[in-house]
C-alpha positions in Angstrom: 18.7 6.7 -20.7 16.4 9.6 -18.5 16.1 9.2 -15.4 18.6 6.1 -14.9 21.4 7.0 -12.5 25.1 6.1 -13.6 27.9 4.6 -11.9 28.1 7.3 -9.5 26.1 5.8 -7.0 26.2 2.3 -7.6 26.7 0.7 -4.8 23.0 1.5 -3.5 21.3 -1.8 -3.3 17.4 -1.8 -3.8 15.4 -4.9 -3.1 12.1 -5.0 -4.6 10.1 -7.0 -2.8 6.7 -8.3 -3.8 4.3 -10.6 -2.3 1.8 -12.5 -4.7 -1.7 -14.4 -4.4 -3.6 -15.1 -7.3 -1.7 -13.4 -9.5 -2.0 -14.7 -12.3 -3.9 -12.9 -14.5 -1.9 -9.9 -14.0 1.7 -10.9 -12.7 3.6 -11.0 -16.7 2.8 -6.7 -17.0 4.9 -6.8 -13.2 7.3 -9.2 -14.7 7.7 -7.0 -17.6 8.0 -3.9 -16.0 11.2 -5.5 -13.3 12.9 -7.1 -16.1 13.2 -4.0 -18.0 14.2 -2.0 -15.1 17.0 -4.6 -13.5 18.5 -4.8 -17.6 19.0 -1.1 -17.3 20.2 -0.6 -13.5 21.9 -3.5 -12.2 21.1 -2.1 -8.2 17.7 -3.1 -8.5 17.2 -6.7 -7.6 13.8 -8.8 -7.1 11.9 -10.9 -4.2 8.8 -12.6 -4.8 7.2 -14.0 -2.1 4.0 -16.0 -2.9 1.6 -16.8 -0.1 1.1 -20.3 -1.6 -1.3 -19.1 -4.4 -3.7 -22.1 -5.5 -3.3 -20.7 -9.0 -0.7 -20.6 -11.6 1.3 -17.6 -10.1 3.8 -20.0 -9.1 4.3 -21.7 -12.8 4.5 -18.4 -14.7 7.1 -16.8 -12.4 9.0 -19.5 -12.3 9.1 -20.1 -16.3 9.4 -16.5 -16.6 12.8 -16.4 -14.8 13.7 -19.1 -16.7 13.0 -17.7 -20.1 14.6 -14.6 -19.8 17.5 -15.7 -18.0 16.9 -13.7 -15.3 18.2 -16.2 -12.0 19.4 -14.0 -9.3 18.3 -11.3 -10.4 14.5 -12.6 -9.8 14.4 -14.6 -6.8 11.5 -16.6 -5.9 10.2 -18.0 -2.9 6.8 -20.1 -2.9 6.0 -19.9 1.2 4.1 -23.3 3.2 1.3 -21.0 3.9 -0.7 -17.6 3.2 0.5 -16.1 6.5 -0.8 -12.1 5.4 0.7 -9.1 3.6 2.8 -8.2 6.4 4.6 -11.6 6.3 5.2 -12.0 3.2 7.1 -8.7 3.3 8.5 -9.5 6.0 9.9 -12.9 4.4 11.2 -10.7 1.2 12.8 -8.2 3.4 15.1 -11.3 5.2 15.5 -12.6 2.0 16.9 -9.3 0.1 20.6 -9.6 2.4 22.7 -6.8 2.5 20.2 -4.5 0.3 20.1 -0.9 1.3 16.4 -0.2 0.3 13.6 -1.7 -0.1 10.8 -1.5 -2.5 7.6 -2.4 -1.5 5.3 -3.1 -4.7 2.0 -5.1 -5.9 2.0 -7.3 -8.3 -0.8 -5.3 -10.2 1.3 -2.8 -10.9 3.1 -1.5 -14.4 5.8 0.9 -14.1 8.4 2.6 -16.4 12.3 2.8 -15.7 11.8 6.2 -14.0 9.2 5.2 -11.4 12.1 3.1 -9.8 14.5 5.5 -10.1 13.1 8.8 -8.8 12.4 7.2 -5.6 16.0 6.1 -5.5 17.1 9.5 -6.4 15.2 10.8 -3.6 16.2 8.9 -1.3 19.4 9.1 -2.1 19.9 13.0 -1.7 17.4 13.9 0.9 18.8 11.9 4.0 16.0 13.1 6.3 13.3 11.2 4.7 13.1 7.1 5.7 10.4 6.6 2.8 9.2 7.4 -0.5 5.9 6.5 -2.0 4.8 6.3 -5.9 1.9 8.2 -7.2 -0.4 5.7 -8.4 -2.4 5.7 -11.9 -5.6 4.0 -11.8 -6.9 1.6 -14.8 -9.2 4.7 -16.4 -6.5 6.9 -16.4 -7.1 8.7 -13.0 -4.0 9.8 -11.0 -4.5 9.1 -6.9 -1.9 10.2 -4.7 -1.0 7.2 -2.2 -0.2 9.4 1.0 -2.7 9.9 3.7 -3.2 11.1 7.2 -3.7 8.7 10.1 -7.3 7.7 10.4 -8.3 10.0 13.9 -11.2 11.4 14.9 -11.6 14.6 12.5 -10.0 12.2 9.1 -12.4 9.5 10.3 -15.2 11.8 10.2 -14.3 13.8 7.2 -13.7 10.6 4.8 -17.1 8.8 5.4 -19.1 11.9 6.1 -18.0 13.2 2.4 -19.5 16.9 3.3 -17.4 19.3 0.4 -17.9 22.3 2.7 -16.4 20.2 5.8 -13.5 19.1 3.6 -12.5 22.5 2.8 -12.9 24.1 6.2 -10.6 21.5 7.6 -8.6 20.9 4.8 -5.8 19.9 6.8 -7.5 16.9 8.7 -8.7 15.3 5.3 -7.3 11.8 4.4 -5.9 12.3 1.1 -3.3 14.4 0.9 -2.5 16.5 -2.5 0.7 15.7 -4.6 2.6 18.5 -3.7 5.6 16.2 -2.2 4.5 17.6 1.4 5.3 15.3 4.4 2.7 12.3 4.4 2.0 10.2 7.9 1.2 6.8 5.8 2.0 6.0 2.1 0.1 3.2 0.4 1.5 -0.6 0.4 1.4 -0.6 -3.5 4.7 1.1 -4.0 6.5 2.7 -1.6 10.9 2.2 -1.1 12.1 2.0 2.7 15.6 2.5 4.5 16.8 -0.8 5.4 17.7 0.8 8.9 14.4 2.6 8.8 12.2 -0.7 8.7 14.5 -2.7 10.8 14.5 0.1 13.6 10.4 -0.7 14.2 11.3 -4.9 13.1 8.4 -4.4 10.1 5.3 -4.9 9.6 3.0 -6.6 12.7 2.3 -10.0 11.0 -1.1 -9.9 13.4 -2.2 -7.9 10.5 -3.1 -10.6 7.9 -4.7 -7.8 5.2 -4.9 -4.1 5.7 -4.0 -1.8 8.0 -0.3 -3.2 8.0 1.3 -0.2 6.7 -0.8 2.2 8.8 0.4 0.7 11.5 4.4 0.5 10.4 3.9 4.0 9.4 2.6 5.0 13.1 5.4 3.3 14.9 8.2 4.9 12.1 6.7 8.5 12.8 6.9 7.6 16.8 10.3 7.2 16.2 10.8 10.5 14.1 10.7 9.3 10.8 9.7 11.5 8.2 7.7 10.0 5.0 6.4 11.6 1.4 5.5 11.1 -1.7 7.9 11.1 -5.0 5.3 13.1 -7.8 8.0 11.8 -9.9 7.2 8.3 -9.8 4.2 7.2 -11.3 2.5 3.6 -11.0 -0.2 1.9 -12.8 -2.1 0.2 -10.3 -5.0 -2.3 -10.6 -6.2 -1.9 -6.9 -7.9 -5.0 -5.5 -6.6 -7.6 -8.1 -5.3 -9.7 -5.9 -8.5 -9.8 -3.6 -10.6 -10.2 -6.1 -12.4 -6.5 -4.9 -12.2 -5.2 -8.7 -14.4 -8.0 -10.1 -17.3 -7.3 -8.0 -17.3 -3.5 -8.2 -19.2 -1.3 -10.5 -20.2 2.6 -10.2 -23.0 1.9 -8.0 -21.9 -0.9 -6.1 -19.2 -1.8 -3.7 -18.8 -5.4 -2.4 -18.9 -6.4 1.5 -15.6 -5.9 2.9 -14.1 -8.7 4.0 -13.9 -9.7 7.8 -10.4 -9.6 8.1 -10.6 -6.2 7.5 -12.4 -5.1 10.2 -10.7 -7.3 12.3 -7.5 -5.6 11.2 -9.0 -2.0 11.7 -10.2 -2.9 15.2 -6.8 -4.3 16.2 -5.0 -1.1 14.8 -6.9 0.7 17.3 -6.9 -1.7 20.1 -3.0 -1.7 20.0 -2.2 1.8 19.8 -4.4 3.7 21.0 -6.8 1.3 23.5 -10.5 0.6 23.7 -11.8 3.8 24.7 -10.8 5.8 21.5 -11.8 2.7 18.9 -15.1 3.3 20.7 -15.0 7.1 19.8 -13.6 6.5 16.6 -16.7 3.9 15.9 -19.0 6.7 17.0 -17.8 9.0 15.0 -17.9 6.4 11.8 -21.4 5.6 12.5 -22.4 9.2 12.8 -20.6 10.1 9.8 -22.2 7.3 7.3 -25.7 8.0 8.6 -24.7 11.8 8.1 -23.5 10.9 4.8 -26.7 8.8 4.0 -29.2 11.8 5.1 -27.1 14.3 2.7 -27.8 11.7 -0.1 -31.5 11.4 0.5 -31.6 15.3 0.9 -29.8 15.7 -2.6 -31.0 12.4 -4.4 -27.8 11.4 -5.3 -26.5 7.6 -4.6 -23.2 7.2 -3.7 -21.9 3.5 -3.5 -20.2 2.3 -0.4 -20.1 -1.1 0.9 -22.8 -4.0 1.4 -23.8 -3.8 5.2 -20.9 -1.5 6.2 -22.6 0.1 9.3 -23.6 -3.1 10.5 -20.5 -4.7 9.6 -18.6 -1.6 12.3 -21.1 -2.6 14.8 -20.3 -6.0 14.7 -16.4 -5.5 15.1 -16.7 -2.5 17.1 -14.5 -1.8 20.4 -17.4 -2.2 22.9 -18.4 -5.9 21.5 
């Protein structure tokens, strides 16, 4: 089958390791998607970790395994508590034993045998890179690379100020960065395959971080280290981005829900612990500019733009200097 490596290489062990919360209106695509790709490559194996959903994730996983036969190569874990993101991988990654990779991936996501496999191949025969990301597909079709820069002063600035002549005179200090398979400083938490060695040397994601942030800041301390990190145009993702939160059902094209607290309490401890309370002060300054500058260009131009519910005040609330 394309793109499915043979026997050559098979003693590459990949752990995919997924953490679920109220996943249950989504998890059986997931489910779908692993089964097929474990039946056809028998390096892949799977880790679910759910954060002790109060849904049904826990029933349909479980039957699932159980209908298609697939103990061991699905393993489950149901933890006591919702302890965050970050410990939940963290849990899959103890959990996956002598693996050699691991796969970092939501549980909204669809993927086809290849998107596995390219970021194994790449791995594989480019030693100097610890991690691979997925390009992601979004549900109306749109393709959005998951690599970014690290959110300093210019990104910062450039990302909420939304200026198209700023963004192309400092095209280099943007926050998205084009698919072109250059170096990336952070890839997305929806799909991305690790080095064991690689995420052991920095001891994984900070649980502090319950929700966002966490791979921002296991991306910093990898590239601190001299890891090197890109994305694989090669793999592709379908990706439902917020299912899990719950962000998708209260967004539409001119609105944006309130973020939630624990992610501005995750951005401000980002800052806090790597940089000190000095710079998350310039780097609030510099997001409070950028919105109101952002705002002005809006009124100038008519147009309405959605970001979210009580954002600036939200910053001010959470900022360095409170």
């Amino acid at each position: 089958m394309a793109g499915i490596i043979q026997s050559d290489n098979c003693d590459n062990k990949v752990a995919i390791i997924t953490v679920t919360y109220n996943a249950s209106g989504f998890i059986r695509a997931y489910l779908d998607s692993v089964a097929a790709l474990i039946a056809s490559d028998s390096r892949f194996s799977v880790f679910i970790v759910d954060n002790n959903s109060p849904d049904h994730t826990a029933e349909i996983v479980t039957e699932y395994i159980s209908e298609k036969g697939l103990d061991g190569a699905v393993n489950f874990h149901l933890a006591a508590e919702n302890a965050g993101f970050g410990a939940g991988c963290n849990l899959g990654a103890s959990l996956a034993g002598d693996a050699d990779y691991y796969w970092f991936l939501n549980p909204d996501t669809e993927f086809s045998l290849e998107a596995g496999t390219q970021l194994l191949n790449g791995l594989i025969n480019h030693k100097h890179i610890a991690a691979l990301g997925s390009v992601l597909q979004n549900m109306d079709g749109r393709i959005v690379v998951g690599a970014f820069r690290f959110p300093f002063a210019m990104t910062t600035f450039l990302s909420h100020a939304c200026i198209g002549v700023f963004d192309k005179m400092f095209s280099n200090k943007t926050l998205h960065y084009s698919n072109d398979g250059d170096s990336a400083d952070w890839l997305t938490g929806a799909s991305f395959m690790m080095r064991r060695e690689a995420f052991c040397a920095v001891d994984g994601f900070d649980e502090r971080f319950f929700l966002y942030f966490e791979e921002v800041d296991l991306f910093y301390r990898l590239k601190q280290l001299g890891y090197r990190s890109q994305i694989s145009v090669g793999s592709v993702v379908h990706h439902i981005a917020g299912a899990s939160t719950g962000v998708t059902e209260h967004t539409t094209q001119n609105h944006l829900p309130r973020k939630p607290a624990y992610w501005f309490e995750s951005r401000r401890y980002f800052y806090l612990k790597n940089f000190g309370r000095t710079y998350l002060i310039f780097i609030d300054v510099i997001f409070v500019f950028a919105n109101l500058l952002h705002r002005l260009k809006n009124l100038l131009t008519g147009r309405h733009v959605a970001r979210p519910e009580r954002l600036l005040r939200d910053i001010i609330a959470f900022s360095g200097w409170r």
